[in-house]
C-alpha positions in Angstrom: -7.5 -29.0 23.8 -6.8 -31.7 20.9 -4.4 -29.2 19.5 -2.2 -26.9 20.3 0.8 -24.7 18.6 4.3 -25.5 19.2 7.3 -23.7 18.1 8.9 -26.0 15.0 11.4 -25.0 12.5 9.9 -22.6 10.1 10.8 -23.5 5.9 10.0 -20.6 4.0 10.1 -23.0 0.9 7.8 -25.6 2.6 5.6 -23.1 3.8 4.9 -21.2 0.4 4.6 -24.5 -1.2 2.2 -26.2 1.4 -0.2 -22.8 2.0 0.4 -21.5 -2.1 1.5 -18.4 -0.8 3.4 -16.1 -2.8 7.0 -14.4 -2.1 7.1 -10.5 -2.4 9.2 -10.6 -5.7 13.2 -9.6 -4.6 13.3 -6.9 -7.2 10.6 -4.9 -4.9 13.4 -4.3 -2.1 15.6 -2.0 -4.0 17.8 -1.5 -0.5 18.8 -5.1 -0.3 19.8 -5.2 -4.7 22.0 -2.0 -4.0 23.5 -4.1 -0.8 24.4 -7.0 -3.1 26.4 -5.2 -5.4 30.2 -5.2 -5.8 32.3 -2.7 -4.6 33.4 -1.7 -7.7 31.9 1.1 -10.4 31.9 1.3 -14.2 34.8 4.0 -14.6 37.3 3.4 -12.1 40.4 2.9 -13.0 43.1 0.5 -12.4 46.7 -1.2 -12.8 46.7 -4.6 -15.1 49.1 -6.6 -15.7 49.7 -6.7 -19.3 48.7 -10.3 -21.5 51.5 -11.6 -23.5 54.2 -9.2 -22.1 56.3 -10.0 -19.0 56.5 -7.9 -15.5 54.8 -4.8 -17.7 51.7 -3.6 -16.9 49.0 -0.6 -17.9 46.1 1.1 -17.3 43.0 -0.4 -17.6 39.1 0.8 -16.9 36.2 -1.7 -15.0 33.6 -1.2 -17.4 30.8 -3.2 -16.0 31.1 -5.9 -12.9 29.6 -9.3 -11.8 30.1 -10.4 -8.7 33.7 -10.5 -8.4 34.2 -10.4 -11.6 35.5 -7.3 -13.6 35.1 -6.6 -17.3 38.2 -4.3 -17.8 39.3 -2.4 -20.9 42.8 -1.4 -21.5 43.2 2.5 -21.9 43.7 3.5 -25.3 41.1 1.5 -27.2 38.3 3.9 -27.0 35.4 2.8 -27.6 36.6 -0.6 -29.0 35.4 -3.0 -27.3 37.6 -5.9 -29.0 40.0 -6.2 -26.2 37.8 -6.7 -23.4 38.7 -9.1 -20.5 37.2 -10.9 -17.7 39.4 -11.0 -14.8 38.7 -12.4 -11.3 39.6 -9.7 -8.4 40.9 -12.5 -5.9 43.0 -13.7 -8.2 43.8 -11.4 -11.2 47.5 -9.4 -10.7 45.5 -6.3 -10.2 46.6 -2.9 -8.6 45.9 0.7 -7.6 47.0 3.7 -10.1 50.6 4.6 -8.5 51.8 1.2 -8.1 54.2 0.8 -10.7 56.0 3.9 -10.0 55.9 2.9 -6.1 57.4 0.1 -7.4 60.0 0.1 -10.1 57.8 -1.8 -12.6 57.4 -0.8 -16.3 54.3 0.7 -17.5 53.9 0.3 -20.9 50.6 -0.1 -23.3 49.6 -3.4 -25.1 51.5 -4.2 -28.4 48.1 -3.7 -30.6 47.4 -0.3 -29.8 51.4 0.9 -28.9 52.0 2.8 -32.1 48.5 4.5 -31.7 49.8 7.3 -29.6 53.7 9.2 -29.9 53.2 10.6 -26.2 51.7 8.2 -23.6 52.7 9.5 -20.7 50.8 12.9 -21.6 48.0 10.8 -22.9 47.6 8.7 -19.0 48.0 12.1 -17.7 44.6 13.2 -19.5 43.2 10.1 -19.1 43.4 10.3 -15.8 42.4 13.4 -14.5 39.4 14.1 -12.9 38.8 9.9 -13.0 38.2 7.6 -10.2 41.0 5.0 -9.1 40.3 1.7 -7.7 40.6 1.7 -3.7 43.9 -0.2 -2.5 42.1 -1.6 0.2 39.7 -3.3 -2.3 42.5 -4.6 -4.8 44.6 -5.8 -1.8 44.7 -7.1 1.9 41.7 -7.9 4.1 38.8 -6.3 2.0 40.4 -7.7 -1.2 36.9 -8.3 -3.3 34.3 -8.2 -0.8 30.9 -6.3 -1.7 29.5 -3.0 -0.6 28.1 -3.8 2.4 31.3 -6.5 3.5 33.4 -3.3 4.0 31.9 -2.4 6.9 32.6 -4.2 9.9 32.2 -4.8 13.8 34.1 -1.4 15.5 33.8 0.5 12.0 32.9 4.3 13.1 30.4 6.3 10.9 28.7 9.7 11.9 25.0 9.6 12.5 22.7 12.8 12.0 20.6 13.5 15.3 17.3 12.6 14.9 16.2 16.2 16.4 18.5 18.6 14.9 19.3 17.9 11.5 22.6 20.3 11.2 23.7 18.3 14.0 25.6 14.9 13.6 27.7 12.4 16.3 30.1 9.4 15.7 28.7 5.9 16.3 30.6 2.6 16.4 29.2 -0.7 14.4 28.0 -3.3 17.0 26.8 -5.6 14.4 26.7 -5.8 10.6 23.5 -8.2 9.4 23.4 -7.9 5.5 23.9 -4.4 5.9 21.4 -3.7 8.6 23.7 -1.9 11.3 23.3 -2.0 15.1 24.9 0.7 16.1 26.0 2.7 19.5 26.8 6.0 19.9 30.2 6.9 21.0 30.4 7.7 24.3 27.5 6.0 25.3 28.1 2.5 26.6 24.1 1.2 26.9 22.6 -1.3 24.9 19.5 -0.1 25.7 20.1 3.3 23.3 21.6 1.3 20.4 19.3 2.0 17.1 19.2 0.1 13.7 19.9 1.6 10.7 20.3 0.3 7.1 23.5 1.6 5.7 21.9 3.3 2.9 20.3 5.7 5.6 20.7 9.1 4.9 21.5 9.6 8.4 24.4 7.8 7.7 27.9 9.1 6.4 31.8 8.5 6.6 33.3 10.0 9.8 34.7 13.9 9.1 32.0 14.5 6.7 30.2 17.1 9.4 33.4 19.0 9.9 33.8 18.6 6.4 30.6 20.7 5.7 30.7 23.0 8.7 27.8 20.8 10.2 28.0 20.6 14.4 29.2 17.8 16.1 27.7 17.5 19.4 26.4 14.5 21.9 22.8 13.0 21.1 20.0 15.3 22.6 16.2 14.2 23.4 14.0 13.5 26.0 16.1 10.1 27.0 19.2 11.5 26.9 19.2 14.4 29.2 20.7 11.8 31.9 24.0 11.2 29.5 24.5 15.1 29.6 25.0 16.8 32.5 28.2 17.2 33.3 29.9 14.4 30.6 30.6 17.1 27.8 34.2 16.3 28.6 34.0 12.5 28.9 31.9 12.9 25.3 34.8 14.6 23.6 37.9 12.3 25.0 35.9 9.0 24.2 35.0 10.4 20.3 38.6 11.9 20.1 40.0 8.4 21.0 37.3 6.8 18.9 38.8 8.5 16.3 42.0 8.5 16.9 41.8 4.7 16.1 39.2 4.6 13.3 41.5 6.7 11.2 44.2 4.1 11.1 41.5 1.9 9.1 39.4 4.0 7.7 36.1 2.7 6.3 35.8 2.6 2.5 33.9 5.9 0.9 33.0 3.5 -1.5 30.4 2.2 1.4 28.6 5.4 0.8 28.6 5.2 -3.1 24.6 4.1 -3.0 23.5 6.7 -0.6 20.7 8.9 -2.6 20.9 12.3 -2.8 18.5 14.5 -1.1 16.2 16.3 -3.4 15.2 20.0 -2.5 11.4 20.1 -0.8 8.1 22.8 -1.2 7.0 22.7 2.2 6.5 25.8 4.5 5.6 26.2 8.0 2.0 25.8 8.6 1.6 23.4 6.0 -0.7 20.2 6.2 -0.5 17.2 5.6 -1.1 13.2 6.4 1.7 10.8 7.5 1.9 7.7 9.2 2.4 7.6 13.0 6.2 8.0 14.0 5.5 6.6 17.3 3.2 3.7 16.4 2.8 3.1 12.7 -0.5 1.2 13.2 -2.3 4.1 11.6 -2.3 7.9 9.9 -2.6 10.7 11.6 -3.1 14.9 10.4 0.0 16.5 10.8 1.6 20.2 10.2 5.4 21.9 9.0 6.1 23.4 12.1 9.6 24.0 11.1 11.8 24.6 7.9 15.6 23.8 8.7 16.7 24.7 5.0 16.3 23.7 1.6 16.5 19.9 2.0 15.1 19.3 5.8 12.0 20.4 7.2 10.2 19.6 10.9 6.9 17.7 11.2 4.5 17.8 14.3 1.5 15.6 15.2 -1.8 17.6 15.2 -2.3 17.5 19.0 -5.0 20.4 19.9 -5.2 19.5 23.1 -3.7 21.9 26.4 -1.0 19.5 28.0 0.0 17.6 24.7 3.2 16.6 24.1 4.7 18.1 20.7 5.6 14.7 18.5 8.2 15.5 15.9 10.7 14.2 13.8 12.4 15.5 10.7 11.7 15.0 7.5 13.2 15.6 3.7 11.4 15.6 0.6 11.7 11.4 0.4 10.9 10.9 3.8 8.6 7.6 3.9 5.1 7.7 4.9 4.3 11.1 4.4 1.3 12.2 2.3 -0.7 14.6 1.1 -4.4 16.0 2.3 -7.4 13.8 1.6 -4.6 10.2 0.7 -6.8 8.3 3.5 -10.1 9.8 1.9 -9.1 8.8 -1.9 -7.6 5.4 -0.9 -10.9 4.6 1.8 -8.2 4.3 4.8 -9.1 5.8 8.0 -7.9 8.9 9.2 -6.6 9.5 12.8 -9.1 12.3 14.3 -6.3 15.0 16.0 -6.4 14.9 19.9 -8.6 17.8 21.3 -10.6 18.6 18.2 -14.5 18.3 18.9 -16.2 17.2 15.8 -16.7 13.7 15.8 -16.3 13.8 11.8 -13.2 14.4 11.0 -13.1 16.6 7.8 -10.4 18.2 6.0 -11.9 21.5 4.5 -13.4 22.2 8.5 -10.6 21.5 9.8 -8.5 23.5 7.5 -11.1 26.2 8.4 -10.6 25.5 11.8 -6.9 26.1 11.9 -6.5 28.4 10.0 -4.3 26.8 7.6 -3.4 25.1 4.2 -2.6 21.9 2.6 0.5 21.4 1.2 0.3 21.0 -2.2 1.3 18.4 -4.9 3.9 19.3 -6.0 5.3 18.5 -2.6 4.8 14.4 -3.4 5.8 13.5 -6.8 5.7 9.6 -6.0 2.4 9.4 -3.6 1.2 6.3 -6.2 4.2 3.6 -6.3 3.6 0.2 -5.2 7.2 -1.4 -6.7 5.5 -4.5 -7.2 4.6 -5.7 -4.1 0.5 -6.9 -4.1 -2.0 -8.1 -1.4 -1.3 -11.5 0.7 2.3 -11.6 -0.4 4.8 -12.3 2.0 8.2 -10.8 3.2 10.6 -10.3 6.3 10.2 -7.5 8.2 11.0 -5.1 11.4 8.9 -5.1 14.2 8.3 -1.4 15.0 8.0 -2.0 18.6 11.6 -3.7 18.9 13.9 -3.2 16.1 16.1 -5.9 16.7 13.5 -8.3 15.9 12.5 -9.4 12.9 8.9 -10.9 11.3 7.3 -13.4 9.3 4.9 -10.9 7.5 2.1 -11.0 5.4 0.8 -8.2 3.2 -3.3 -7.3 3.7 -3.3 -4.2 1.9 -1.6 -2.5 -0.4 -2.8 1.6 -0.8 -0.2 3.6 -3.4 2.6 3.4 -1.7 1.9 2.2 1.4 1.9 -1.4 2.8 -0.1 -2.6 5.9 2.2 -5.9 7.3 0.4 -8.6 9.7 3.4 -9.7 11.7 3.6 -13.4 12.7 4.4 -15.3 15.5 4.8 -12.0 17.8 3.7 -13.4 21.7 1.7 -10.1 22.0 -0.2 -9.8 18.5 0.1 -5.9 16.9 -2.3 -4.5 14.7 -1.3 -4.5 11.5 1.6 -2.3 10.8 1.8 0.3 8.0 5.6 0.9 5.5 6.1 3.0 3.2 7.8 0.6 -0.3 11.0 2.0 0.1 11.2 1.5 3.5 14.8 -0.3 4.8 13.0 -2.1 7.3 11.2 -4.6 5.3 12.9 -7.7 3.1 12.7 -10.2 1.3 11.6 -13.9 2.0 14.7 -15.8 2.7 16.9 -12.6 4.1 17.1 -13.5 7.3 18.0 -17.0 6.5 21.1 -16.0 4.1 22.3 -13.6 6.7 22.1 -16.3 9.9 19.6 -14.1 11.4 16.9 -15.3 13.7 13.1 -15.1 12.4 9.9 -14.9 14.2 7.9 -17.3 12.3 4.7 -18.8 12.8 3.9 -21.0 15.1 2.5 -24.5 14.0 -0.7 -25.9 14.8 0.2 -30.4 16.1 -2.9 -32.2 16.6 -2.4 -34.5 19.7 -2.1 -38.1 19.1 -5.2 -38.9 21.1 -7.4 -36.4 19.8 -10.9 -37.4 19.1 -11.4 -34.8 16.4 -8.0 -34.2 15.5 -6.2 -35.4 12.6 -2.7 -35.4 11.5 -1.1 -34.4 7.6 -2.8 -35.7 4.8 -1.0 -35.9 1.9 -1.5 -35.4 -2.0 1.1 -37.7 -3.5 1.4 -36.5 -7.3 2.8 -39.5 -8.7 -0.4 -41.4 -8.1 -2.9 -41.9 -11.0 -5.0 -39.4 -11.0 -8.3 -40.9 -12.7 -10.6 -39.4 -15.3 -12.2 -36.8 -13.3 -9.0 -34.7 -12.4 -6.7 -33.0 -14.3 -3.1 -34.5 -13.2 -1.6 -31.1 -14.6 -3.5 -29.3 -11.9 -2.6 -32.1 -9.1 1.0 -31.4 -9.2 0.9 -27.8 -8.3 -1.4 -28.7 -5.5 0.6 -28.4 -1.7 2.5 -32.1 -1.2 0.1 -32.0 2.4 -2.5 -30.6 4.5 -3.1 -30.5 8.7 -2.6 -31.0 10.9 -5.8 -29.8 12.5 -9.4 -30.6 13.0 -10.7 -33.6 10.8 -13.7 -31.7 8.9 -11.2 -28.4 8.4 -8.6 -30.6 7.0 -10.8 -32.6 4.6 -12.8 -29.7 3.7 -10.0 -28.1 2.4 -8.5 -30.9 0.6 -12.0 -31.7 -1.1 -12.1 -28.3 -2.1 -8.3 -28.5 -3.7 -9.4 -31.8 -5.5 -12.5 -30.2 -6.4 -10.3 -27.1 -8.3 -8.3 -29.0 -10.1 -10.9 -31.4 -11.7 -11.5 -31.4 -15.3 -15.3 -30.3 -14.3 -15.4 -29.5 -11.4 -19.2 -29.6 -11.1 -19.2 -33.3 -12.0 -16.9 -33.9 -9.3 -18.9 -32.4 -7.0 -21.9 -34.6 -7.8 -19.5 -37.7 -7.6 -18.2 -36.7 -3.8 -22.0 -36.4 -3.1 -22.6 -40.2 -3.0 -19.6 -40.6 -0.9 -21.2 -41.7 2.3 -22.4 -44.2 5.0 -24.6 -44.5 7.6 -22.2 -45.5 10.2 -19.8 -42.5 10.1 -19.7 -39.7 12.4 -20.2 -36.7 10.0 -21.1 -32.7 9.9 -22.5 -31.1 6.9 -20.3 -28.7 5.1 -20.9 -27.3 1.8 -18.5 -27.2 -1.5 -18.3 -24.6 -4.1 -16.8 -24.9 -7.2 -16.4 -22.3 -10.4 -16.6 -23.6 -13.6 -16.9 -21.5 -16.8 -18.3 -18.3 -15.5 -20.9 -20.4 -12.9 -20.9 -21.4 -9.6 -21.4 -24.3 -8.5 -22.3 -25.8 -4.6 -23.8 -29.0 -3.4 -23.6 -30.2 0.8 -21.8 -33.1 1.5 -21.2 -35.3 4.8 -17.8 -35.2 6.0 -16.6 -37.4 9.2 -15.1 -35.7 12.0 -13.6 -37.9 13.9 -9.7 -39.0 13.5 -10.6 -42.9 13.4 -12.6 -42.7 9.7 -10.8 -40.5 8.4 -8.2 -43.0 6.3 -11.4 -45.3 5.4 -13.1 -41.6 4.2 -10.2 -41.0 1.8 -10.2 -44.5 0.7 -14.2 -43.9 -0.3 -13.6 -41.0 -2.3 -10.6 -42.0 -4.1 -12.8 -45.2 -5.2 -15.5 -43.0 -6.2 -13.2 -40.3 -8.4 -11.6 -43.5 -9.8 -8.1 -42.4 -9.2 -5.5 -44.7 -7.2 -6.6 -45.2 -3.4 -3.2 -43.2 -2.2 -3.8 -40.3 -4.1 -4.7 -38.6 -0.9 -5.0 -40.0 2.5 -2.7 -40.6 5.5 -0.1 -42.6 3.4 2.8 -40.7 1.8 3.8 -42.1 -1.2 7.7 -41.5 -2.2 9.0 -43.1 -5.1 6.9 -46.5 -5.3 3.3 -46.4 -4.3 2.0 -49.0 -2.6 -1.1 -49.9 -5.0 1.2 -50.4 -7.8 -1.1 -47.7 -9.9 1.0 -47.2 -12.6 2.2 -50.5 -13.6 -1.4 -51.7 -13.7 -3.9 -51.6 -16.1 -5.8 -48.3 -15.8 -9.3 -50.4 -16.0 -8.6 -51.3 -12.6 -9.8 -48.3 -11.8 -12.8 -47.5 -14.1 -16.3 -48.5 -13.1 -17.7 -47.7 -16.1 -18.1 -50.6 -17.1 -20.3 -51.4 -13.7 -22.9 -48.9 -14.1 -24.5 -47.4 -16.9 -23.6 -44.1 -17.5 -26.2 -41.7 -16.2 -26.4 -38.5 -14.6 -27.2 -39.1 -10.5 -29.5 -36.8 -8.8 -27.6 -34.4 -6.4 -28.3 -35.7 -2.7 -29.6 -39.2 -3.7 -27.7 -42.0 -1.6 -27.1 -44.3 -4.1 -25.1 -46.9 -5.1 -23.5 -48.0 -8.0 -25.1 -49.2 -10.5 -28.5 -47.8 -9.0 -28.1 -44.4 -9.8 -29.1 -44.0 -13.3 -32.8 -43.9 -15.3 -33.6 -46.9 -17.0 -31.8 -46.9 -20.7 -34.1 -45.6 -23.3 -34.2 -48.0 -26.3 -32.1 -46.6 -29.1 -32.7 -46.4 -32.9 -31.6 -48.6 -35.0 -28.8 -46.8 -37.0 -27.4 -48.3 -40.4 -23.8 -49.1 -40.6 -21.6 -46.5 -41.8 -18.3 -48.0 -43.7 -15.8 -45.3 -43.9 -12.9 -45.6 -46.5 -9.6 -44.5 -44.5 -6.3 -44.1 -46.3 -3.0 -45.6 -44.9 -1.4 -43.2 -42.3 2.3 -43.5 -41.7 4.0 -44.4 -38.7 4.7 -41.5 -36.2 5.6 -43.0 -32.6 5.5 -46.3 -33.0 2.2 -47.0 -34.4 1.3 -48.4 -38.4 -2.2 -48.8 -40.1 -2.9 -51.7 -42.1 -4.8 -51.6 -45.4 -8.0 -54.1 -46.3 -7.9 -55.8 -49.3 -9.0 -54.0 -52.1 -11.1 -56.6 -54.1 -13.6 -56.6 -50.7 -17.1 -54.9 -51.6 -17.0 -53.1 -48.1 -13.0 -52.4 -46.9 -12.5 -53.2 -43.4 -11.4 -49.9 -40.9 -7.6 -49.5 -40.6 -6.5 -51.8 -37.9 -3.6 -50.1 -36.4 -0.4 -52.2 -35.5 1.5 -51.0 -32.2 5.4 -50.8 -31.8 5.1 -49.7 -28.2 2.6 -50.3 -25.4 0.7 -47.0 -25.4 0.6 -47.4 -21.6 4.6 -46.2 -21.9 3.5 -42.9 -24.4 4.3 -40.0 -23.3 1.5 -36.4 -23.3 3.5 -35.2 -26.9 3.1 -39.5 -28.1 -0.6 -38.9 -27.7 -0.5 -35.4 -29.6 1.5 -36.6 -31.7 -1.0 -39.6 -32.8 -4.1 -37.5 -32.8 -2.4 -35.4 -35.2 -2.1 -38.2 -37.4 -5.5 -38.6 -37.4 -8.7 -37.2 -39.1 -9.1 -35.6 -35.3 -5.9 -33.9 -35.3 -7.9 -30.1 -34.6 -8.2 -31.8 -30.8 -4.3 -32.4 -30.4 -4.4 -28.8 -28.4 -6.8 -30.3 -26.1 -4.4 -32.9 -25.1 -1.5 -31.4 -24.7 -3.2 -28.8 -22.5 -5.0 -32.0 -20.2 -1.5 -33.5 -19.9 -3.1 -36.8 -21.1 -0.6 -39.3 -21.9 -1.0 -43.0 -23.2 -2.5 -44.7 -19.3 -5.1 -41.7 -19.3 -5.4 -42.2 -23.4 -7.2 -45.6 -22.6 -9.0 -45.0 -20.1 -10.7 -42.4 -22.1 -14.2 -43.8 -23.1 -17.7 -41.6 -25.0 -19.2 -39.5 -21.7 -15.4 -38.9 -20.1 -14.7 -37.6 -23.9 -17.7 -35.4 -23.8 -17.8 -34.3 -20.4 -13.9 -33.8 -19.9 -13.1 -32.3 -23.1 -16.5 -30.3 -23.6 -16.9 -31.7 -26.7 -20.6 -31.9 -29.0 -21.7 -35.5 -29.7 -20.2 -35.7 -33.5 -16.7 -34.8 -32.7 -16.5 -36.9 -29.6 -17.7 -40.0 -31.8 -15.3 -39.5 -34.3 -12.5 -39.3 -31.3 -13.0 -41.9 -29.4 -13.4 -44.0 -33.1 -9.4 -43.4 -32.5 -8.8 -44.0 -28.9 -10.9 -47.2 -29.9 -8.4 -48.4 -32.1 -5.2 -48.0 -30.1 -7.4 -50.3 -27.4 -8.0 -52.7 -29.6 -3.8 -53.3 -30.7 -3.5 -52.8 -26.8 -5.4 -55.7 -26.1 -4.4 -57.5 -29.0 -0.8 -56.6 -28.6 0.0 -56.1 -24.8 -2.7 -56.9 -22.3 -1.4 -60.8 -22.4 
């Protein structure tokens, strides 16, 4: 093999740059927004100490927050909002309601609003009833500031609903805390191998007491795996939770952790129902599945159709914002393929037979008021996310579908590929590009394709260096948002793609196409590929001769660069930096025109032929009579002044236009702006939106006009009229 893949550090900015790629926009992931929000609401209240007024303090409200900061109003203003104040919780003099009396200090309102009340002790009483205080913990000590998900650290205990029973719940203890994503271990239970990972935001999730709190049971973890764990523990069960939270209570964990968690809404569902839903066991595809239990008015059981004798029920529980659960027909309406159940004969699966069948019905739509939402994310965009077969890893992923609310994910760099891998949007298990990276988390990535030094056919990067001059042909606008490199890889791949980039970003692209055609000699190793190129509505192709072998591949680049006109390092093996080699923009920009070598013609596609042979012989022209045009003196504008003819001649001279700078120095808005001092000045749009400054200005000659700007004979006359001018006081002027 010439080249093989090797694991290399993975750049999510290089990567999206070099491949073009776009990032799932953050907004999408509505989990990880809620996780970076401070731990503070609009509404709490708070003790402040008071500006302007010594060792007094009062009562103030947060009344929105950024960060760590808090935007506080003093109570007492209403709604006036003239008082407001920006304080910084780590360092702002800032307390829980309470303190002052615990403390001897004075609490006392602000001098400005002091005479508004005669009883202010009846007025705080009112004021704060039935509020919400500031935590201590978050105004002072250890989790002084700190976000949401911050509070929650390694030993924390929360109380985790059983996956089987949903009236049932268990205490679990935080092994890890990764931006919010917890591992966590069930207490009493000392084997990695059963630790799960949970976003906080689960609704499985909640603070430790809450079952006993709302009569719920609290009882060891049941299923399948852990009928091993209990028989005969019960007892070791309860003195390890009893001791678990014996200690958790001296350090509670913050309710405000649990300030984000959504309410459950109520659900339609009744037994027999079906429906459609995405595999719980292997989310690779959907599957026909029925109610076949209703726990009360916010949980409900699902089971995976399984019409076979021996099957093995498949169930899990479900509310009425359960992800990945849909109604009859979804795959049908969004042309996704539907699981056929296990033991049902027809080979068709169809949902009125089967219906028939079973002897049942569909649940209906009122049952999935969001089945549609996308949240933004769209096909080929890429994100982070879990890999279903072992949570604790996560994925370079790639969207390939996107169908209502459902994603399919192609997981990268996994050693054994998976098929691609269906989430629901509001799925905790997916985030954004970069996540993993801000939370020091490892990242399966890609692996890299490096071309071996001694490969025949192999070639390493080539690179685009935007600073080089770009030429007539190609729009330098277009150039810069073109990856810095491309390759590794197989010589023909690697220039067939880059062709094709230089191709798309030419001001015609079907001109450019005819130009790459006579790139060729008779000596090079080469394979046939063909280019396309879209122009205006049309397609355009043409076969060219590309070498595939590593040692022509610099003098290849070298060839075409000549032919497009542009600087010889605009692409190639050499990276340019700061200062390119060729000196391409300190030189005249005739250098690199051949124009002036061949007469301009329009070359037969597939013809090998060389400059200056490529054209029909010139037809003679018609005479035409000069045409004196009387101009009138424009005013300077950046640098440039016209000067008048004598007025006693019978025919005036044209304007001859007197330079204060060297037009190779203007700028894209010096060049607008001088066309808009012309008779021209309709065109200025045009280049501003070609980014042509004052070096591509003079290289601008009668076909490049036409063919570049699409312009009809007349109007590309009476422009380059102007672009003539400004070479002439170029010459005249500078080119000493």
């Amino acid at each position: 093999m010439d080249c093989v893949e090797e694991e290399v550090d993975f750049n999510w900015e290089e990567y999206l740059e070099e491949t073009g790629a776009t990032a799932a926009p953050h907004t999408s992931f509505r989990h990880v927004e809620l996780s970076l929000q401070s731990s503070f609401q609009p509404g709490m209240k708070l003790e402040v100490a008071n500006k302007g007024s010594l060792d007094t303090y009062w009562v103030a409200t947060i009344i929105t927050t950024c960060g760590q900061l808090l935007l506080l109003r003093y109570c007492g203003y209403g709604d006036d909002r003239k008082a407001d104040f920006w304080c910084d919780v780590m360092t702002a003099e800032l307390h829980p309601v309470g303190w002052c009396a615990q403390n001897n200090k004075t609490l006392q309102p602000p001098e400005a609003i002091k005479e508004k009340n005669s009883d202010w002790t009846e007025f705080l009483i009112k004021e704060l009833t039935g509020s919400r205080t500031a935590p201590a913990n978050l105004l002072e000590g250890p989790l002084r500031g700190k976000n949401t998900v911050d509070l929650i650290v390694v030993g924390c205990i929360l109380e985790v609903r059983d996956a089987f029973e949903p009236n049932v719940y268990w205490a679990a203890r935080v092994q890890s805390n990764i931006g919010g994503r917890l591992c966590l271990s069930y207490v009493g239970l000392n084997d990695p191998a059963y630790d799960m990972w949970m976003f906080y935001l689960d609704t499985r999730l909640r603070p430790l007491g809450w079952a006993k709190e709302n009569y719920l049971s609290i009882k060891p973890p049941t299923g399948e795996s852990m009928k091993l764990y209990l028989i005969g523990l019960n007892s070791e069960w309860t003195e390890a939770l009893d001791e678990a939270t014996a200690k958790a209570l001296k350090s509670p964990l913050p309710l405000e952790v649990f300030k984000d968690h959504a309410d459950l809404h109520t659900h339609s569902y009744r037994p027999g129902m079906k429906l459609e839903m995405v595999s719980p066991k292997e989310p690779f595809h959907i599957c026909p599945v029925s109610v076949t239990k209703v726990y009360n008015e916010y949980y409900f059981q699902i089971t995976v159709d399984d019409l076979t004798a021996e099957a093995t029920p498949t169930c899990v529980v479900c509310h009425a914002d359960s992800p990945g659960i849909l109604p009859v027909q979804w795959c049908l309406k969004n042309g996704v393929g539907l699981e056929r159940p296990q033991g049902f004969e027809s080979q068709d699966f169809d949902w009125a037979d089967y219906l028939k069948h079973t002897g049942t019905e569909a649940a209906p739509d009122v049952c999935f008021p969001n089945a549609s939402q996308s949240r933004g994310f769209c096909k080929d965009m890429w994100l982070e996310a879990v890999n279903p077969l072992q949570p604790s890893e996560l994925c370079v992923a790639r969207i390939t579908q996107v169908k209502g609310r459902l994603l399919w994910l192609r997981l990268e760099g996994l050693t054994k590929p998976l098929p691609d891998c269906i989430v629901d949007v509001e799925s905790m298990n997916i985030f954004p590009v970069g996540w993993c990276e801000a939370n020091g988390y490892p990242l399966t990535h890609l692996q890299k394709t490096v071309c071996l030094v001694n490969g025949k056919y192999c070639c390493s990067q080539l690179f685009i260096n935007h600073r080089c001059f770009s030429g007539p042909y190609l729009n330098k606008g277009r150039i810069a948002e073109l990856p810095k490199a491309v390759g590794p890889g197989k010589c023909a791949v690697v220039l067939k793609e880059i062709l094709t980039m230089l191709i798309n970003s030419a001001y015609k692209p079907g001109r450019v196409l005819r130009e790459l055609q006579m790139v060729e000699d008779p000596q090079w190793n080469c394979q046939e590929e063909t280019l396309k190129a879209k122009y205006k509505g049309k397609s355009y192709r043409s076969n060219m001769r590309i070498v595939r072998t590593a040692d022509q591949v610099s003098e290849f680049c070298r060839r075409v660069c000549e032919r497009l006109q542009c600087c010889l390092n605009l692409f190639g093996p050499t990276i340019v930096s700061d200062k390119c080699p060729e000196n391409c923009f300190s030189q005249t920009k005739t250098k690199y025109t051949y124009y002036k070598k061949r007469k301009v013609g329009r070359p037969s596609l597939g013809e090998n032929a060389q400059d200056g042979d490529m054209t029909k012989p010139a037809r003679r022209r018609k005479k035409r009579k000069a045409i004196f045009v009387q101009k009138k003196r424009r005013t300077s504008i950046v640098g440039y002044q016209a000067t008048e003819s004598p007025q006693n001649e019978s025919f005036e001279e044209e304007d001859r236009l007197v330079l204060e700078r060297n037009p190779l120095e203007w700028s894209v808005s010096d060049v607008v702006d001088f066309i808009t001092s012309t008779d021209c000045a309709s065109l200025a749009k045009i280049f501003q939106e070609q980014d042509i400054d004052g070096q591509a200005l003079l290289l601008l000659t009668l076909p490049t006009v036409q063919e570049c700007m699409d312009l009809k004979l007349g109007p590309a006359i009476k422009l380059c009229h102007q672009i003539e001018r400004v070479k002439v006081a170029f010459y005249s002027q500078f080119a000493n």
